[in-house]
C-alpha positions as CSV (number, residue, x, y, z in Angstrom):
1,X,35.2,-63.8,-19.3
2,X,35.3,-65.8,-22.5
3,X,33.8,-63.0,-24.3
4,X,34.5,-60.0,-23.1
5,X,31.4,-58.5,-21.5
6,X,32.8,-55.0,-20.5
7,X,31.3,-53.9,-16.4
8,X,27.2,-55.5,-18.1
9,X,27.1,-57.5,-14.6
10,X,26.3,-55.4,-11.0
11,X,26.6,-57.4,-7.5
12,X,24.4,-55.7,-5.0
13,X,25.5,-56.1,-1.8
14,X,25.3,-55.3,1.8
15,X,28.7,-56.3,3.2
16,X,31.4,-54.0,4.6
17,X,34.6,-54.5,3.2
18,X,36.3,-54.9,6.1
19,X,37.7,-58.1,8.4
20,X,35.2,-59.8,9.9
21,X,32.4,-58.7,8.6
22,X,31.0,-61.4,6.9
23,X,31.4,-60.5,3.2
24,X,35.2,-61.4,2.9
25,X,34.1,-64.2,0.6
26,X,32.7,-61.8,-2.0
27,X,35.3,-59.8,-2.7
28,X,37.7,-61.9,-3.0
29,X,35.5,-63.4,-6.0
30,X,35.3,-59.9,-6.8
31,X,39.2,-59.3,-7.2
32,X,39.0,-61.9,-9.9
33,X,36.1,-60.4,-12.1
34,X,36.5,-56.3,-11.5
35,X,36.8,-55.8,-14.9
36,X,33.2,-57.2,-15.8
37,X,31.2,-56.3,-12.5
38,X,30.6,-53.5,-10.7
39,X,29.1,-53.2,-6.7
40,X,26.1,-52.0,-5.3
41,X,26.2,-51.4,-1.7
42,X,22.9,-51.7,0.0
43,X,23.5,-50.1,3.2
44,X,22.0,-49.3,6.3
45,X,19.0,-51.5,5.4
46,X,17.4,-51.2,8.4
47,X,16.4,-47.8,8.2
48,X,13.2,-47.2,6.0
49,X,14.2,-44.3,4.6
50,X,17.2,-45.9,3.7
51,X,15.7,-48.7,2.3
52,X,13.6,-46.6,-0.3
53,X,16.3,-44.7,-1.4
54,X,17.8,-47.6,-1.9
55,X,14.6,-49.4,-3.9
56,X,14.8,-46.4,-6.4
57,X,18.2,-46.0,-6.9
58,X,18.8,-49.5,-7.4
59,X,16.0,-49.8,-10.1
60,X,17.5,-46.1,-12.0
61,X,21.2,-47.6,-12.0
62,X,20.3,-51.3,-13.3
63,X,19.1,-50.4,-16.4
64,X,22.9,-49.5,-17.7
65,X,23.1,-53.8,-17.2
66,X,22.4,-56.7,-18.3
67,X,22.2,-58.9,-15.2
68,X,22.0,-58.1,-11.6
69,X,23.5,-60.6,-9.1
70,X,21.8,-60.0,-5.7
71,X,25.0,-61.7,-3.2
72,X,22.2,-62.3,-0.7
73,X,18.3,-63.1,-0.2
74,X,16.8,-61.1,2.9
75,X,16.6,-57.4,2.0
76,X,19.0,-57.3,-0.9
77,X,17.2,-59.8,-2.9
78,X,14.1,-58.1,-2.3
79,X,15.3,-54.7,-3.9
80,X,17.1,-56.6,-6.8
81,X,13.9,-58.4,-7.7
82,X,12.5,-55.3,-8.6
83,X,15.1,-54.6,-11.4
84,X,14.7,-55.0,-15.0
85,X,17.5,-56.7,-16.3
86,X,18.3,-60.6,-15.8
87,X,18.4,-61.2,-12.6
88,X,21.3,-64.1,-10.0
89,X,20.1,-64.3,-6.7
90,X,23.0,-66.2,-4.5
91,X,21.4,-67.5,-1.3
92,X,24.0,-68.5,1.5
93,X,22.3,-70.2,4.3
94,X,21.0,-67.9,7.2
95,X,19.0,-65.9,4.1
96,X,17.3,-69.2,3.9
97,X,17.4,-71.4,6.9
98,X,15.0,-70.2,10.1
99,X,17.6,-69.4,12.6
100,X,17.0,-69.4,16.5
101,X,17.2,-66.1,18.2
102,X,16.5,-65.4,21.7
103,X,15.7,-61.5,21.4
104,X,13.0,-60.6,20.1
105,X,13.8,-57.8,18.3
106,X,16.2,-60.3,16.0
107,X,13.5,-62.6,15.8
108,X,11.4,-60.1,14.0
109,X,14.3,-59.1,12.0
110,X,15.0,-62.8,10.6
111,X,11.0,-63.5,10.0
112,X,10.9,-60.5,7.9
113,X,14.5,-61.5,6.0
114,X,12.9,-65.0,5.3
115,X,9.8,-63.6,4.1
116,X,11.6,-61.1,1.5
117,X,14.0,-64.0,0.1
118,X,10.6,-66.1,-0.2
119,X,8.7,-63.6,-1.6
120,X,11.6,-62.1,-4.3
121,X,12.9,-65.7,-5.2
122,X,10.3,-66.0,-7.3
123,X,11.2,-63.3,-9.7
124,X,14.5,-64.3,-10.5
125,X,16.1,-65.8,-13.7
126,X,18.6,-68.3,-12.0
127,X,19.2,-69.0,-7.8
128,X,23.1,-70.1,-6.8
129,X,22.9,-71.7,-3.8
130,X,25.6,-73.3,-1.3
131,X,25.3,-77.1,-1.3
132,X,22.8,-79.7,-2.6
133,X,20.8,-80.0,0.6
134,X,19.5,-76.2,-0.3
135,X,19.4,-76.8,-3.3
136,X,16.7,-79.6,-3.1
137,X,14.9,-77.4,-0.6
138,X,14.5,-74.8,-3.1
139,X,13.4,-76.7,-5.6
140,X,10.6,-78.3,-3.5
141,X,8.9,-74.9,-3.1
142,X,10.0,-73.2,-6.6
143,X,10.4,-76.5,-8.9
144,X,10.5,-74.7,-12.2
145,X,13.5,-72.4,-11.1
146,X,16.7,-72.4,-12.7
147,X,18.8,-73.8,-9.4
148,X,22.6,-74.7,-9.0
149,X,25.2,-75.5,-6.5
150,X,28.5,-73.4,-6.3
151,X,30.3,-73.8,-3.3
152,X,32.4,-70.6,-1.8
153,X,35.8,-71.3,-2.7
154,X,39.0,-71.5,-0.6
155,X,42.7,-70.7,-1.2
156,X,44.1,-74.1,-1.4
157,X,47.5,-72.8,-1.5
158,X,46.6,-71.2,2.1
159,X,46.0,-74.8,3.5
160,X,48.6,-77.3,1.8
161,X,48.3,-81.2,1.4
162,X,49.7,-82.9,3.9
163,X,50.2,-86.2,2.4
164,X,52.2,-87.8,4.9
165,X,49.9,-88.8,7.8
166,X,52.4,-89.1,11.0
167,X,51.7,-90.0,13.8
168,X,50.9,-87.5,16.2
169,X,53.0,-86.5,19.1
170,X,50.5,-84.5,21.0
171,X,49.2,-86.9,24.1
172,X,46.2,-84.5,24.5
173,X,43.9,-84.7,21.8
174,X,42.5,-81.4,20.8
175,X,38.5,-80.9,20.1
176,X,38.0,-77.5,17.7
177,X,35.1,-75.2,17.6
178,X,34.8,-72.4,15.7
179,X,32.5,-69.2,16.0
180,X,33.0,-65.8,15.2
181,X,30.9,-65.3,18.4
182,X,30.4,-68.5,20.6
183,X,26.6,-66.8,21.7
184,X,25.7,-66.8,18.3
185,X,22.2,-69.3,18.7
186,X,23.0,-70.8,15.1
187,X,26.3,-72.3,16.4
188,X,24.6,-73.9,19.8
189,X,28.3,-73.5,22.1
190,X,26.1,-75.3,24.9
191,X,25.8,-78.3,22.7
192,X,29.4,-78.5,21.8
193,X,31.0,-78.0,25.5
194,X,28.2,-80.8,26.4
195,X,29.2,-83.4,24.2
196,X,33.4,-82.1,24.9
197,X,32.0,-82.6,29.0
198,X,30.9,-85.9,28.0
199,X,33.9,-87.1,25.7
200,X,36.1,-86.0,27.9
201,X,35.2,-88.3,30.8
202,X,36.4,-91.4,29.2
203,X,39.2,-89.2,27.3
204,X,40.8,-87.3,30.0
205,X,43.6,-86.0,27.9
206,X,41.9,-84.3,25.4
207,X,40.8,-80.9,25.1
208,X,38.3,-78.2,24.1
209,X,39.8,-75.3,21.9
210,X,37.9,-72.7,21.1
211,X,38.3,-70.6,17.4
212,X,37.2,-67.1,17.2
213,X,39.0,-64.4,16.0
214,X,41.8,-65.4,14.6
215,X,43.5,-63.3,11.9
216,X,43.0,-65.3,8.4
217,X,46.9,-65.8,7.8
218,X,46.7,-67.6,10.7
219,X,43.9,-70.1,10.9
220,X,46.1,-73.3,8.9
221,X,49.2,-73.2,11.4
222,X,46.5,-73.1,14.3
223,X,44.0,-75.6,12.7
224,X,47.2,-78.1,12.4
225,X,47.7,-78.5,15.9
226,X,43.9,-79.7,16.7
227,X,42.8,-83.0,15.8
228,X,39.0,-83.1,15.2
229,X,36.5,-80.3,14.3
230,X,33.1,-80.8,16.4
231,X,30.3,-78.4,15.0
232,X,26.9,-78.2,16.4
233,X,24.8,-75.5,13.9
234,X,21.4,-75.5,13.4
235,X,21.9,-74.9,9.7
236,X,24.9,-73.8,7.4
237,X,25.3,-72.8,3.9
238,X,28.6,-75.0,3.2
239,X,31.0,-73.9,6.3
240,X,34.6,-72.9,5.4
241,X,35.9,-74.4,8.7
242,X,35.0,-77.3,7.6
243,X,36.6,-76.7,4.1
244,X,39.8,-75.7,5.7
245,X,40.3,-78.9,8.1
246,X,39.3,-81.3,5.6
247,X,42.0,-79.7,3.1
248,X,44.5,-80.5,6.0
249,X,43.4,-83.7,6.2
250,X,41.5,-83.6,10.1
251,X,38.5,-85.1,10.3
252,X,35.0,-83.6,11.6
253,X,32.0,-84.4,13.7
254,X,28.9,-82.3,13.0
255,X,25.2,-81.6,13.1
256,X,23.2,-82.8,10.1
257,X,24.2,-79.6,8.1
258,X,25.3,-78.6,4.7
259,X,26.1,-82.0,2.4
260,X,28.5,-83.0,4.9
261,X,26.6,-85.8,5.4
262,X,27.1,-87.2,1.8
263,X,31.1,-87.3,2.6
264,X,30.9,-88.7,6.1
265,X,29.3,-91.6,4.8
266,X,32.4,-91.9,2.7
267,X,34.9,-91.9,5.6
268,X,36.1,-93.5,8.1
269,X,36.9,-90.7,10.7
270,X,33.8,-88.0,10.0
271,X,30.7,-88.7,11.2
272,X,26.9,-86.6,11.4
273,X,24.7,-87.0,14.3
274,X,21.5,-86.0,15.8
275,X,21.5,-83.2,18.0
276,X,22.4,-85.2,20.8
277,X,24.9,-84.7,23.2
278,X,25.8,-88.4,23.7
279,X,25.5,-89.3,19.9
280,X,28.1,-86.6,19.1
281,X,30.4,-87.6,22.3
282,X,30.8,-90.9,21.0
283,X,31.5,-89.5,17.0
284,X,34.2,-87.7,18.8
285,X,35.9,-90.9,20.5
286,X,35.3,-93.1,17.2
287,X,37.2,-90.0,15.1
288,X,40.0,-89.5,17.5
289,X,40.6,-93.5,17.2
290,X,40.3,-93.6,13.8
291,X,43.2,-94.2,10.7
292,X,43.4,-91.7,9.7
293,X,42.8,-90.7,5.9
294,X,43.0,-88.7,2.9
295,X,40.0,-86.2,3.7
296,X,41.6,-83.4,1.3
297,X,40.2,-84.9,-1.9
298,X,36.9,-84.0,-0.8
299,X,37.6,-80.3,-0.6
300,X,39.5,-80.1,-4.8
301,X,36.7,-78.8,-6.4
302,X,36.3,-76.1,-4.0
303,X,39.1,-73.3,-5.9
304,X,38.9,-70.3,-6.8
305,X,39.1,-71.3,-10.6
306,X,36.2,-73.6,-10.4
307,X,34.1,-70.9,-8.8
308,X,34.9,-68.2,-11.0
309,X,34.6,-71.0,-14.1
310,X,31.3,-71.6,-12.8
311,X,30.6,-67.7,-12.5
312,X,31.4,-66.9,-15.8
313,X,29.3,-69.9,-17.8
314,X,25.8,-68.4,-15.9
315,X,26.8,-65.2,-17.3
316,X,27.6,-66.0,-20.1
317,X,24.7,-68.1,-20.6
318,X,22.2,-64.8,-20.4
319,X,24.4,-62.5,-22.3
């Protein structure tokens, strides 16, 4: 910190820290400021007796701190709006957003999240969200809130610039989607193989490669063999995949998501569509003809330095 604030700061949590499970983001931010912040993990949420353990607990421990930092809306915002001290709430997307669900019993559990993040928000000194669509969002139902952007960072140095853009030697042009899980509702797979059946009638040689999986130390050598990055989400916070191919200098074609839209519109090879099949066919043919282009200077800003910089002046500010 630039003054030394000694463990005043807790993160509360409910992320496993284990691969895969959704929370790697976290505590790698974490490794960075251990010495000033300690973890609260909120677990087994769904269980109500859980849950109140967890309400007074929570409440007990935070008054040895100064601010609380909720790492999510849904339940664990709701139980840190209930603390004392100052109080972050970080909201990444599906915390948020109203995400499709075919089963009911998710369906329920999603209404409920939204309505705890909308009902907590309220009570918090300062809301971090993940790109400037949200932001605006949030500020049209909670104007007088203290709102900023701050991007999850990637390791740069795990994705290097590639400033010389040869010419590729591949004939088949190769169309990326990524998903943890391709059922996933959010992601909409259907959409994506649709507009890939569609592309790929007047493009023969290319093809559809699917992501998912695939150990971390691993995703840059297999992102540089694919040429374009098609994503079809309902809604996203800022995606990483994204982050990661623009870093390496491919190109993407995606859903109206995110602010992805703002660097489209400052390309030549990404594009955002509707969520139309066709539409997002022919993005893909008018990326995989395109020059292609310096696409990493988008993605700069996004370090680990600048987040943690960023970090450290909120805190700061309320100490």
């Amino acid at each position: 910190m630039d003054k030394k604030i000694g463990k005043k700061i807790l993160w509360t949590h409910n992320f496993k820290n284990e691969p895969g499970a959704g929370g790697v983001w976290m505590f790698n931010q974490y490794e960075y400021l251990k010495d000033d912040v300690d973890l609260y993990y909120l677990d087994r949420l769904r269980n109500p007796f859980q849950f109140i353990k967890h309400f007074f607990a929570l409440r007990k421990l935070s008054k040895n701190y100064d601010i609380i930092h909720a790492q999510y809306g849904s339940a664990v915002g709701f139980l840190t709006s209930y603390t004392k001290p100052i109080k972050i709430l970080s909201l990444k997307g599906s915390d948020w957003y109203k995400a499709p669900n075919p089963s009911i019993l998710h369906k329920i559990r999603i209404l409920v999240g939204g309505i705890f993040t909308k009902w907590s928000i309220k009570k918090f000194d300062h809301v971090i969200v993940m790109s400037n669509k949200m932001k605006n969002l949030v500020l049209q139902q909670h104007p007088d809130k203290q709102v900023e952007t701050i991007v999850d960072p990637i390791d740069l140095k795990r994705f290097p610039e590639q400033k010389e853009f040869e010419k590729e030697k591949n004939i088949v042009k190769k169309v990326l989607f990524a998903s943890v899980n391709k059922n996933n509702p959010i992601k909409r797979f259907d959409l994506a193989k649709e507009s890939f059946d569609i592309l790929n009638i007047d493009f023969p040689n290319t093809e559809f490669v699917v992501m998912s999986n695939i150990a971390h130390e691993q995703v840059c050598d297999f992102m540089k063999s694919m040429d374009v990055l098609l994503l079809t989400s309902t809604h996203e916070g800022w995606p990483n995949v994204v982050k990661e191919m623009l870093a390496l200098n491919k190109p993407f074609v995606s859903t109206d998501v995110s602010d992805l839209a703002n660097i489209a519109n400052q390309t030549k090879s990404c594009f955002v569509c509707n969520d139309d099949p066709i539409e997002l066919s022919e993005a893909l043919k008018k990326s995989l003809l395109a020059p292609k282009e310096d696409l990493r200077r988008f993605v700069l800003n996004f370090s680990m330095d600048n987040s943690i910089s960023s970090y450290k002046r909120i805190y700061n500010k309320y100490l």
